[in-house]
C-alpha positions, 0 to 999 in steps of 0.5 A: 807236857803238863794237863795246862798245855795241852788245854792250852793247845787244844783252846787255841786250836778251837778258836783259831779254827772257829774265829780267826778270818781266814786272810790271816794266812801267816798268824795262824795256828801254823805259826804258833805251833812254829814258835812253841817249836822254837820255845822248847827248842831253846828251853832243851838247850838252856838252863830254865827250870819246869816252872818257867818252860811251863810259862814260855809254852802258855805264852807262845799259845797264847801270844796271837789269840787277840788277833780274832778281835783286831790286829793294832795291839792285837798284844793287849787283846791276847792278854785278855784273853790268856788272863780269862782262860788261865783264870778258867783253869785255875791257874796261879796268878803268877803264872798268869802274871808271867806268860802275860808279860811274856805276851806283851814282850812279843812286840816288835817296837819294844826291847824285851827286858826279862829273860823270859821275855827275850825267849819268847822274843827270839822264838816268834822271830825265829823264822829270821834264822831258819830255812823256810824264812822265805816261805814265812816272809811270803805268807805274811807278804799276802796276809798284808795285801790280804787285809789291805794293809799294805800291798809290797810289790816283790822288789819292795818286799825284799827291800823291806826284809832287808831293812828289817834284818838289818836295823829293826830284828836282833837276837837276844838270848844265847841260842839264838845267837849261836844257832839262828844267827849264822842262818839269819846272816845267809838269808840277808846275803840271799836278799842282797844278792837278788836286789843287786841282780834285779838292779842290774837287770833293771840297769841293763833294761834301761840300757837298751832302751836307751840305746834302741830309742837313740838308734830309731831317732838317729839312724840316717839309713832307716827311712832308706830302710823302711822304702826298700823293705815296702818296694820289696813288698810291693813286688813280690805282691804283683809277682803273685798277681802275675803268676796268678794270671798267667797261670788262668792263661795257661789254663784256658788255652790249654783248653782251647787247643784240646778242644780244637785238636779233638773237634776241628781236626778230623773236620778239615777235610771236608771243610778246607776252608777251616784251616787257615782260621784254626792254624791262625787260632790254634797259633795264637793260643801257643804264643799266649802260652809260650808268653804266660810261661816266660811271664 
C-alpha cells in the first residue's frame, strides 16, 4: 500500500466521522471500505499495472466524500474535493485526472466508458452480486426515509430492487461477470420468489374476505343463529340467578331449624302449647328447602 492510500484512508476516515450527518447509515465509511474491497478484489484478478490500482483505490476513498456537502451530484462535489486533497499531497495531475473520472463514472444514470471507469463501476455496486445484498438494500432502504427522500414500504422495495437488477444495473468488466453475476441472478430470483409469495398471500387474504363478507350478507340461518345464542345466553344467566336464591334459601333455613331444634325443643315440655306452631314452622322451613333444592 503506497503512503497516498493510506493518507488517503485515514482522510476519509476523518471526514466521514467529524462531517457526514449520521442518517447516511449506508454511504458511509463501511461502504467505501466495501468498495476498496471489491476494487483490489478485481485488480488481484485482473491485468492492471501499480499505476492504474493506485488510481482505482483513490477513487473508490474518495468517490462518496461529497456527500458531507449534498447528496444531488454529491459525484461533482467529491471531485472537488479529491481534486484538493491530492493537490495537497503533491500528487501528479494525471492521476488526479484519473481517479476524478473514475469519481464521476460511479453515477448510476451514466455508462461508464473507460476500463477504469468500468472497474470502479462494478466495485460500487458489487453488493448486487454478494450475499449480504439484502443487508446492503436495507440500509439504504432506511437512509431514504431517513433523509426524507423516499419513504418504500417492503413490498415496493422488493419491487423496486427487482426492477433495478433487471432494467437499470449490469456488470461490465469480466470479474464481475464471471464472479457476481451468478450471485446477483440468485438474490433476483430470491426477490421474485418473495413478491410471488406476498401476491399469493395477498390473493388469498382478499379471498377470505370475499367469501367471510358474502357468507355474513348471505346466511339465511344467521339471525336464527344470533336469537339462539342470546336465548342461551338469557338463560344461563337466570339459571345463575336461581341458584344464587336458592342457595340463601337453603342458608337461612338451615339457620332456622338449627336454631328451633336447639332453643324450642327442650322447652315443649313445659310449654305444650309451642308444639303445633313449631311443628307447622319447622315444617314449613323443610319444604322450602326441599323446594330450593329441586330448584
Amino acid at each position: 500500500m503506497s503512503k497516498l492510500i493510506k493518507k488517503a484512508e485515514e482522510f476519509v476516515f476523518d471526514l466521514f466521522k467529524n462531517e457526514l450527518d449520521s442518517s447516511f447509515i449506508y454511504h458511509n465509511y463501511t461502504h467505501t471500505e466495501r468498495v476498496l474491497r471489491s476494487i483490489r478484489e478485481i485488480i488481484e484478478n485482473s491485468d492492471i499495472d501499480k499505476k492504474d490500482a493506485e488510481v482505482l483505490e483513490l477513487a473508490a476513498l474518495l468517490h462518496d466524500t461529497g456527500y458531507i456537502n449534498t447528496i444531488e451530484g454529491h459525484e461533482e462535489e467529491s471531485v472537488k474535493i479529491a481534486t484538493k486533497f491530492l493537490k495537497e499531497q503533491k500528487a501528479d495531475d494525471k492521476i488526479i485526472d484519473a481517479v476524478n473520472e473514475c469519481i464521476m463514472a460511479t453515477k448510476f444514470k451514466n455508462t461508464p466508458e473507460t476500463e477504469l471507469g468500468k472497474i470502479i463501476r462494478d466495485a460500487d455496486s458489487s453488493h448486487f452480486g454478494k450475499k449480504y445484498f439484502n443487508e446492503a438494500s436495507e440500509f439504504l432502504r432506511k437512509e431514504l426515509e431517513f433523509q426524507g427522500i423516499a419513504n418504500y414500504t417492503p413490498i415496493e422495495w422488493n419491487n423496486e430492487n427487482i426492477k433495478i437488477l433487471t432494467k437499470k444495473h449490469e456488470y461490465y468488466t469480466d470479474y464481475a461477470l464471471k464472479n457476481w453475476q451468478p450471485r446477483k441472478e440468485k438474490n433476483l430470483a430470491k426477490l421474485i420468489k418473495t413478491k410471488k409469495k406476498r401476491k399469493v398471500k395477498l390473493k388469498t387474504e382478499e379471498l377470505k374476505a370475499k367469501y367471510k363478507a358474502q357468507y355474513k350478507n348471505e346466511s339465511p340461518e344467521r339471525g336464527i343463529q344470533t336469537f339462539y345464542r342470546v336465548a342461551l345466553r338469557n338463560h344461563i344467566k337466570l339459571s345463575d340467578i336461581a341458584d344464587t336464591k336458592a342457595n340463601i334459601l337453603l342458608s337461612v333455613n338451615a339457620i332456622i331449624i338449627s336454631l328451633v331444634l336447639a332453643n324450642l325443643i327442650s322447652k315443649l315440655d313445659t310449654n305444650p302449647y309451642l308444639v303445633y306452631p313449631t311443628a307447622v314452622f319447622t315444617l314449613s322451613c323443610v319444604i322450602s328447602m326441599i323446594l330450593s333444592i329441586i330448584a
